[in-house]
N, C-alpha and C positions, 0 to 999 in steps of 0.2 A: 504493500500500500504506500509506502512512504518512498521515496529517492534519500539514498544512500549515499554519501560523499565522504570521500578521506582527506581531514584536513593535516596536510604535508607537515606545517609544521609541529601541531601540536599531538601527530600520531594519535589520532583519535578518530574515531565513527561518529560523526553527527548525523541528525537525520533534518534535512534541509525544510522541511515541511512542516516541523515542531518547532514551537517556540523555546530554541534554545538557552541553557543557560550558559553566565558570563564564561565560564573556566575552557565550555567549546569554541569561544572564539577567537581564532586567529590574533596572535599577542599585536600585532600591526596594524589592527583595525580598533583598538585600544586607545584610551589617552594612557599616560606616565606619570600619573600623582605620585613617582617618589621623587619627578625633580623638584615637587613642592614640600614635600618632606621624607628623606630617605629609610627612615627608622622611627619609632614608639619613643625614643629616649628622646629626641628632639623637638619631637611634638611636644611632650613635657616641662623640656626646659622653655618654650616658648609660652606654655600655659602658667607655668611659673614664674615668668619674668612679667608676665603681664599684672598676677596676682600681686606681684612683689611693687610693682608701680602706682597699683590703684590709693593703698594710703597716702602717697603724697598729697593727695586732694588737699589737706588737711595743714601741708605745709603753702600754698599755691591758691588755694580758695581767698579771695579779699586783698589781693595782691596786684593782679593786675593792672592796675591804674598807675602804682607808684613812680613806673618808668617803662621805657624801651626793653631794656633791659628781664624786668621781672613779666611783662608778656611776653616774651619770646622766650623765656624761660617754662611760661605756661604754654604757647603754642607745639614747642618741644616734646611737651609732655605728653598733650595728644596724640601728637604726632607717630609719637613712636605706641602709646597704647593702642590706637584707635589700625595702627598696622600689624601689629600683629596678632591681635585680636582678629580683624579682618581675615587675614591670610588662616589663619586658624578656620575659623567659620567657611571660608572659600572650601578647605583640604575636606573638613569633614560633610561638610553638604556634598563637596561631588564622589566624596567615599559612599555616601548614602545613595545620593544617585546613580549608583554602580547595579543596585539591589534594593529599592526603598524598602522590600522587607525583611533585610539583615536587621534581627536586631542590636548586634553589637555594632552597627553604625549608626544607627538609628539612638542611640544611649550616646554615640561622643558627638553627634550633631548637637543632641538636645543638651550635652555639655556646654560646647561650644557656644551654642546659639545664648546659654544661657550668661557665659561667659562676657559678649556681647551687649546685654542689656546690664550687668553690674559697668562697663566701663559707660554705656552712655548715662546713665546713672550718675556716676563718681563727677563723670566730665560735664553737668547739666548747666554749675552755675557757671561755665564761661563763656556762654551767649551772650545772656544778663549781663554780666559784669564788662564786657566788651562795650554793650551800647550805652553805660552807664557813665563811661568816661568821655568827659567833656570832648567836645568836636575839635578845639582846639588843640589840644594836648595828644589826643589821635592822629591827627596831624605830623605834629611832630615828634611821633614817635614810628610811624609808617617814612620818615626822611633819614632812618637807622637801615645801613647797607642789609643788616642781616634779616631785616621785616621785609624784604622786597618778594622773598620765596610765598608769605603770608599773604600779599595785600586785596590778592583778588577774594580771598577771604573774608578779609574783613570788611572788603567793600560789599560783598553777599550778605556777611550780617546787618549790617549798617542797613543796605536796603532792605531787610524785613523788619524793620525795629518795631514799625507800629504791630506784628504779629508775634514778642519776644514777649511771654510771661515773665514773672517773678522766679527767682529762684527756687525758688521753694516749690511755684507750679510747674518748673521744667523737670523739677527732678520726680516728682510725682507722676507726669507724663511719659518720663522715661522709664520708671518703674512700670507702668502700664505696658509697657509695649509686650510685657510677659503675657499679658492676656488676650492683647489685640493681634499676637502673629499664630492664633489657634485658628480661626477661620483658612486661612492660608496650608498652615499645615494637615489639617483635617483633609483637605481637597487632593492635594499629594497625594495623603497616603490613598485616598478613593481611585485616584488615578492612575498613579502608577503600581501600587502593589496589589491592593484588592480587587479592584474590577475585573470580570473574566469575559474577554469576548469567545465566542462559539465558532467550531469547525466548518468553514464550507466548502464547496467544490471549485477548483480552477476550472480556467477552459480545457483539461485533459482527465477531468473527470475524478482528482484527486484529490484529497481530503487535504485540507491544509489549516491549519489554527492560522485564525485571525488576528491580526494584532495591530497597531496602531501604526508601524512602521510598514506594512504589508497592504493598509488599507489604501494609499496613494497608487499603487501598482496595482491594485486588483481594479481600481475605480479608473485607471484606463487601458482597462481591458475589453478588446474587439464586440467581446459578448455580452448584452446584455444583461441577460442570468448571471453573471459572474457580478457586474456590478451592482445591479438590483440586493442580489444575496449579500454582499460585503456592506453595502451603504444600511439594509436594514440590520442585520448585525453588529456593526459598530453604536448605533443608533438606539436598538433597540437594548442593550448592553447599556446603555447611559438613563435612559426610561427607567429602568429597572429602578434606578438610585437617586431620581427626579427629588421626590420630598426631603430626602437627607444632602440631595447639592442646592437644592431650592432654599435650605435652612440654610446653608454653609457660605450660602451668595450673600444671602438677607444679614448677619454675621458681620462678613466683611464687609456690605455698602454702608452698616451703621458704623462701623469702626472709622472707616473714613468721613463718614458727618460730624461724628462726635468729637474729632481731632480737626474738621475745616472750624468748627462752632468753638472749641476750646482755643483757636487762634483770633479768632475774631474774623472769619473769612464769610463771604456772601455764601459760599457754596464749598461743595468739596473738590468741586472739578476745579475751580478758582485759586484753592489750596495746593493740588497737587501741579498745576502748571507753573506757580506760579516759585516751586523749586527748582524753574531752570530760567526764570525770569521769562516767560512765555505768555503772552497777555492773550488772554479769553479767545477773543476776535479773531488770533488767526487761526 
């Protein structure tokens, strides 16, 4: 029933027709996440340096106005948490995307990820305390060689000022974000690990699992019946799970209201454009 192929390099039988798993395929048709970390011990050290950075807050918080100097001692600070924090969260999300339902990836994403919201957390009051310092003084402290790498930065912050809460509201928001990225993940996991689409026939009369990457090529295929059967099968596969993605949408549109209205935005679409400075109209 199925075609049979020997893949050369990894001296194995796959069966081309089945929704293969990762270990059958071909190392070359792969990406290479050890050149983003090559070993378990360095992941660590880098989860630890991050951990090891977050108290500073506490030397750094109510500082930045005094000089050139002591911001760009706090831009620094970011800088390097908010990297490899990043790069962490990067390695273990596309470990997870390998398999969304491993779940010992699935356990250092939601490390990771959790990882993440403690540093925008820690880092919340340096919005705040950026647009709180006089315009003159910002000035002349953006006229320091070493703020020049910063300044479109701070000109980003500066234009959102009228949307910058209190400190105290930013770090509260960013605390939140543990609850507002479930919508999101919930859908994931519906999508990539759970969902099961169903077997149909090619144009040679042979059974094939459906899948999402095979649905583009069955959908232009000569024959009708081939694409009729793959469009109502991928389709009818998502039907299936209508009320729990219908709840999972509803979820996330609130989330984004709730965060356009906690900024003082007309709308959420007004909110989200308006992160790249992209005005409504065009």
């Amino acid at each position: 029933m199925y075609q049979i192929t020997k893949n050369i390099k990894g001296g194995k039988n796959v069966a081309q027709n089945v929704n293969r798993k990762r270990e059958d395929i071909d190392e070359q048709y792969k990406w290479k996440l050890e050149d983003i970390y090559s070993s378990d011990a360095l992941i660590e050290e880098d989860f630890k340096r991050v951990k090891d950075l977050l108290p500073q807050e506490q030397d750094i918080k109510g500082t930045l106005g005094k000089s050139a100097a002591h911001l760009k001692k706090a831009l620094q600070w970011v800088e390097e948490l908010e990297r490899k924090a990043e790069k962490l969260y990067v390695y273990s999300r596309m470990r997870r995307d390998e398999d969304n339902g491993d779940s010992n990836y699935q356990a250092m994403f939601d490390r990771m990820e959790g990882l993440n919201i403690q540093v925008g957390s820690a880092t919340s009051f340096m919005v705040p305390e950026i647009i709180a310092i006089p315009d003159n003084d910002i000035k002349s402290f953006m006229e320091d060689a070493d703020l020049k790498l910063y300044q479109f930065y701070i000109e980003e912050v500066l234009r959102q000022k009228e949307h910058i809460l209190s400190a105290a509201e930013e770090r509260l928001l960013a605390m939140s974000a543990d609850i507002s990225i479930a919508p999101g993940n919930v859908f994931t996991m519906l999508n990539n690990a759970d969902i099961k689409f169903p077997v149909i026939k090619n144009e040679k009369g042979e059974e094939v699992e459906l899948t999402k990457g095979r649905y583009g090529s069955f959908m232009e295929s000569s024959e009708r019946r081939v694409r009729q059967d793959a469009f109502k099968g991928l389709y009818s596969s998502y039907s299936k799970l209508k009320n729990t993605l219908g709840a999972t949408l509803g979820a996330s549109i609130k989330k984004d209201v709730f965060y356009a209205r906690a900024r003082q935005y007309p709308s959420a679409l007004e909110a989200s454009l308006d992160q790249d400075n992209v005005p409504v109209e065009v």
